[in-house]
N, C-alpha and C positions, 0 to 999 in steps of 0.2 A: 563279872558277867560279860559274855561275847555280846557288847554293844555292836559288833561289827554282823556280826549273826541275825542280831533281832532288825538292824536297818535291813540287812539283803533281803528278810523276811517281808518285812511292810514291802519294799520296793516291790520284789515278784507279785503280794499281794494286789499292788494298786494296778500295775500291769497284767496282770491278768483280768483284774476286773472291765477293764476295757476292753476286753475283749468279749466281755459277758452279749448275752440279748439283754436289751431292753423294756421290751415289750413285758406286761403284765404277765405276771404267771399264770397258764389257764387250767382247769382240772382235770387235762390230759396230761400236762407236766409232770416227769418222771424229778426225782431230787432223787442228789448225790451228796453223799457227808463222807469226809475224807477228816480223819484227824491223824498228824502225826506228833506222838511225846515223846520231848529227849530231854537230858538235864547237858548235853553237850552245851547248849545256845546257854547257860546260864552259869557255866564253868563246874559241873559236875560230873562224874563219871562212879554211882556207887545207887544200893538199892533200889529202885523204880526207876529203871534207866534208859527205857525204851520200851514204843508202844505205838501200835499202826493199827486202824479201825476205819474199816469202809463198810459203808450202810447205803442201802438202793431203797427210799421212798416209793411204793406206788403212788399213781396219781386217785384222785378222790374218785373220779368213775370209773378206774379199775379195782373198784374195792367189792369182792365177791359177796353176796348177799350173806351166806354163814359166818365170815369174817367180820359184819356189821354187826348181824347176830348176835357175834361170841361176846361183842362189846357187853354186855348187862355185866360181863364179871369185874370192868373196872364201876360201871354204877350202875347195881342191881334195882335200884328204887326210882331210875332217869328212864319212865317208857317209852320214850321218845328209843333211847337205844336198845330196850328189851324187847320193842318191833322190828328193829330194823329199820324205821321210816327213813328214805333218802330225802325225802323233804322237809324234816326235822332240824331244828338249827343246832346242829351238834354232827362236826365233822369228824369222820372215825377214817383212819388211816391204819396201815401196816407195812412192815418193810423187813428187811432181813440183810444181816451183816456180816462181816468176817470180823474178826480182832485177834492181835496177837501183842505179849507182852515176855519182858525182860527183865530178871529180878537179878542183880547180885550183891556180894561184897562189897567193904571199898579197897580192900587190901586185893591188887589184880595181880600181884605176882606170884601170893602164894600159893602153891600148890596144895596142900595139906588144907585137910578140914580147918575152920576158925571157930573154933566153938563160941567166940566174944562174940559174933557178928553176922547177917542174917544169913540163909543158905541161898545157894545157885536157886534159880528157878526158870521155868518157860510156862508159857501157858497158850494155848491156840484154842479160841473158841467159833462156834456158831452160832447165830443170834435170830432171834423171830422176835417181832415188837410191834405189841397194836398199842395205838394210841389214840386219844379222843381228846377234843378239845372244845368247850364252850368259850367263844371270846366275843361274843356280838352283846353289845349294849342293851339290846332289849328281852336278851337273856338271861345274862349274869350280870349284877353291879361290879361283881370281883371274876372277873375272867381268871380262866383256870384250862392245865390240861395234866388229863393223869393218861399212865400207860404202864403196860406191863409186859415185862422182857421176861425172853428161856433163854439161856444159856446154855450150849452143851460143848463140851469140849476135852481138852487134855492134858494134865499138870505134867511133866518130867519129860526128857528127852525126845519125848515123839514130836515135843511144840517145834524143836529141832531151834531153838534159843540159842544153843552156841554155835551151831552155824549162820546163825542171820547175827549174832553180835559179831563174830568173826568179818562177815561183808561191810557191817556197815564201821567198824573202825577199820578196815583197811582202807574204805573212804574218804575219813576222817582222819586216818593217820594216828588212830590212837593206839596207848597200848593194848594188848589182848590181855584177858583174865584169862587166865592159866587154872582155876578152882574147879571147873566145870565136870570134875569126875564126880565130884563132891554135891553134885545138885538134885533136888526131890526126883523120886523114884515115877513111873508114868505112873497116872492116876487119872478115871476116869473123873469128867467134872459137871457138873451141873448147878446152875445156878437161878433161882426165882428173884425175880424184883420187880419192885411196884413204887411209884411214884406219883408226887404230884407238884404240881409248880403251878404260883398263884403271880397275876400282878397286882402288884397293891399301889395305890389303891384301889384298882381298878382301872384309871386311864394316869397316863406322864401328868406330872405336874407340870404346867406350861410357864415358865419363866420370860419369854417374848421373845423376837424374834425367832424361832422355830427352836430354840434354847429350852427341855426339861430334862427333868429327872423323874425317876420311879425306881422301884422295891419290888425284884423279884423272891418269893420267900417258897420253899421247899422242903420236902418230905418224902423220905428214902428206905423203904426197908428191902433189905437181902438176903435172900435162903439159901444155904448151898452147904457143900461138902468145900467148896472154892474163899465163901465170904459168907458170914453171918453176921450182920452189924443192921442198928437203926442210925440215920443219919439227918441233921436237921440246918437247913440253911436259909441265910439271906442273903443278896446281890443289890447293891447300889447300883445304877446306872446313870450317866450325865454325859448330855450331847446334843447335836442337833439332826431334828427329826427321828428320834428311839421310835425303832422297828418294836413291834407287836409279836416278839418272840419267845419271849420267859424268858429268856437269856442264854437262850441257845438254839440257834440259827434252825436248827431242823422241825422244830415245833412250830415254826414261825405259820401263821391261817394265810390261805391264798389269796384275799385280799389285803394281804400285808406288802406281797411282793410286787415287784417291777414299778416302784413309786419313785426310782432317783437315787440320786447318792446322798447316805447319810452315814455318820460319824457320832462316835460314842465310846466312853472310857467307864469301865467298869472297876467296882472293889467291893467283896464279900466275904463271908467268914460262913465255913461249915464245922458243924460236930457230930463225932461219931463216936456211937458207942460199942464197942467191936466185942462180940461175942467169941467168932473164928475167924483166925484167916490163916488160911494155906498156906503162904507165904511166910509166914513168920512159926506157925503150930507144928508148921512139917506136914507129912504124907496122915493122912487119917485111918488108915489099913493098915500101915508096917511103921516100924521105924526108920527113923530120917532125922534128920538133924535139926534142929528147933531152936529158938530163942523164948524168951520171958515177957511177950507181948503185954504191950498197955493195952487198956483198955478205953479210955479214952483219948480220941486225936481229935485235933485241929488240923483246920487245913483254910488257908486263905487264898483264893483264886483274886487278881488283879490283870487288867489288860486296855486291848483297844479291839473296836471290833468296828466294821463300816460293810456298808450295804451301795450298791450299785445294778438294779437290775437286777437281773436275776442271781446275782454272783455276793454273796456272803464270806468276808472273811474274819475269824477271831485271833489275833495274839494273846496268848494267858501268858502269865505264871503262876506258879501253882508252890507258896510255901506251906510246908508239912511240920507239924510238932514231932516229939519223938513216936518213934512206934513202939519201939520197946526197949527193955530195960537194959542199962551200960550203949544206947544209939550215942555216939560220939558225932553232936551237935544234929541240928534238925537237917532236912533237905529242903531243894528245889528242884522243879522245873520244867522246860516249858509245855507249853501247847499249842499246835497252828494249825488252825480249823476251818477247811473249805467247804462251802455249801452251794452249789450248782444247781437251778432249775432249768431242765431243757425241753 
């Protein structure tokens, strides 16, 4: 593992966070979610090897009255959201993202197809995502936020994947994967998902001095030509003063923020049950090069994550069971997740 990677990581983190506002987050506040994934920080260089996603939160009183609306499709039977009420205790938000991702081999020099091992990949998506959240006490006993993403995007050469792997190991000084004639054909992508993420029990268990923990638990399904899978998780959390976030910075309610600097070590376990995926099935239209996907994976997310004002930062790792059949040992790796209120 680049122990010397993940320190420079925290270090930038805590210095930028001082540089964050302080001040409470008000519901003109815009949020910014920046995630970068690489398995470099964790001594890898092979399958899920890069991945850059930036997301623009509207503020709560820029939330157009149709977009509040549309909310009844995540809870059709909550009329608080299937009027619209803005004075209803249930905050509906939307936002909209970029992301792009980087699949390969582990073998970087060979040219020639690997029929053992997964194909080249790119993928560059666009993202729309409403999301809603009940967290107030005299609401929910078990606070909760569900949301649902579109994904639309593009699998093969147009994601333009071996030119951004190209920049970022010239970077890095790594070697270049040479396979890249060899990777899925362009393919239009699309993809539906729906989610939910609960805290349990409802409020940190308070151990004293500002010392709890709490159990974020999760539910994941996805529709696509891109990912077809159900997926079902929990997250442990222990620290001092745990943010009201699900366990992921950008969910987090605006009376969660601008409360001080707080500190928190995370460790979870998610399972999925994979139907399709792109990546491993090959192109869905023509042929392409493919592997013998599992169908069940594991994935254990681990980290630190600390709050300061407006400024949110998470370190993950992220180990993965095999994905499919002859994977020569499981993978890792990381994740460093900015969350900015301004």
């Amino acid at each position: 593992m680049k122990v010397c990677s993940l320190r420079s990581i925290l270090i930038l983190s805590f210095a930028l966070s001082t540089l964050a506002p302080s001040s409470v987050w008000a519901n003109d506040s815009w949020r910014v979610v920046f995630n970068i994934d690489n398995d470099f920080i964790v001594g890898e260089d092979r399958h899920y090897t890069n991945g850059l996603f930036l997301e623009v939160i509207a503020p709560e009183d820029r939330v157009p009255n149709w977009i509040r609306r549309a909310a009844w499709i995540l809870s059709p039977l909550d009329p608080a959201v299937a009027d619209g009420d803005a004075s209803a205790p249930t905050d509906v938000r939307w936002g909209v993202a970029l992301g792009h991702e980087i699949y390969t081999p582990e073998n970087s020099a060979l040219r020639s197809l690997d029929l053992a091992d997964r194909p080249y990949a790119g993928y560059f998506y666009a993202r729309f995502e409403l999301a809603r959240d009940r967290h107030r006490e005299e609401v929910e006993k078990i606070p909760y936020v569900d949301s649902l993403e579109i994904d639309v995007g593009v699998v093969g050469p147009a994601a333009l994947a071996r030119q951004s792997q190209g920049l970022i190991h010239d970077i890095t000084h790594s070697p270049k994967f040479q396979g890249w004639d060899n990777q899925l054909r362009n393919e239009p992508a699309l993809t539906l998902r729906r989610s939910r993420y609960w805290r349990l029990p409802g409020e940190p268990i308070e151990l004293g001095e500002g010392i709890a923990v709490d159990l974020i638990g999760s539910v994941i399904a996805e529709l696509g030509n891109v990912k077809t899978a159900g997926t079902g998780g929990l997250l442990l959390r222990a620290g001092w003063r745990l943010p009201a976030d699900f366990g992921r910075g950008r969910f987090a309610p605006r009376d969660d923020a601008g409360t001080g600097f707080r500190l928190y070590a995370f460790a979870g376990a998610e399972f999925s049950a994979v139907v399709q995926n792109i990546f491993l099935d090959g192109n869905t239209f023509r042929d392409s090069h493919e592997v013998d996907k599992r169908t069940a994976v594991i994935r254990t997310p681990f980290g630190l994550g600390f709050v300061n004002g407006r400024f949110r930062s998470l370190l993950s790792i992220y180990w993965s069971s095999k994905e499919f059949e002859g994977q020569d040992g499981e993978d890792l790796y990381g994740r460093w997740s900015i969350i900015i209120d301004y």
